[in-house]
N, C-alpha and C positions, 0 to 999 in steps of 0.2 A: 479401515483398510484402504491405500490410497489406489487409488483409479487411473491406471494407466490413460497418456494425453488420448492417443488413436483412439480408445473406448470411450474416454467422456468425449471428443469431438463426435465421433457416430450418433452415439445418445443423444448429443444438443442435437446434431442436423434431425433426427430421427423423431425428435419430440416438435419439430418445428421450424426450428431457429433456423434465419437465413445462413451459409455458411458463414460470411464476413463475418459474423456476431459468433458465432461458435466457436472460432478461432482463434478471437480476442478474448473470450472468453477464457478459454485454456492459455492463451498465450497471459495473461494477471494472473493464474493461479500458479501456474508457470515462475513470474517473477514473485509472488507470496512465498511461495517455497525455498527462494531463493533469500529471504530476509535482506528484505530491503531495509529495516531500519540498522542494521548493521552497519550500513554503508556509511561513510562519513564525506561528507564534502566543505568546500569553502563556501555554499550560496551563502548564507545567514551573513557572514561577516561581509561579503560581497558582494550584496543587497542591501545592507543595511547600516555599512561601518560599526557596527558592532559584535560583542563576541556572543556565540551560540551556547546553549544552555540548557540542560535536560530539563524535563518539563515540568518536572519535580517543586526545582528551583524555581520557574516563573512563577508555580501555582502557588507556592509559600510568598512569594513577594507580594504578589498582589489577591490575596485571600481576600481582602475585603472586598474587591469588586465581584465575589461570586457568593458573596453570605446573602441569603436572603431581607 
């Protein structure tokens, strides 16, 4: 059942946590719920000059650098 921000902010300050860190805290679960890997951007090609690639595709390219 999801946990409203106000109640999981109480609960962190209330278990301890400085507020800064409880806020941050809710504010990444915050963007987690929002699907961040949805997102699409230029960095990859605009870092890199090259084109970006689900990760799928890297792990089939280069298999053998991760076989034991």
């Amino acid at each position: 059942m999801p946990v409203p921000d106000a109640a999981a902010l109480e609960g962190l300050r209330q278990a301890g946590l400085p507020g800064w860190m409880a806020e941050n805290i809710v504010a990444v679960f915050g963007m987690l719920r929002d699907d961040p890997s949805a997102q699409v951007t230029d960095a990859v090609p605009a870092l890199t000059g090259g084109r970006s690639r689900h990760l799928a595709e890297f792990l089939a390219d280069h298999a053998a650098l991760f076989a034991p």
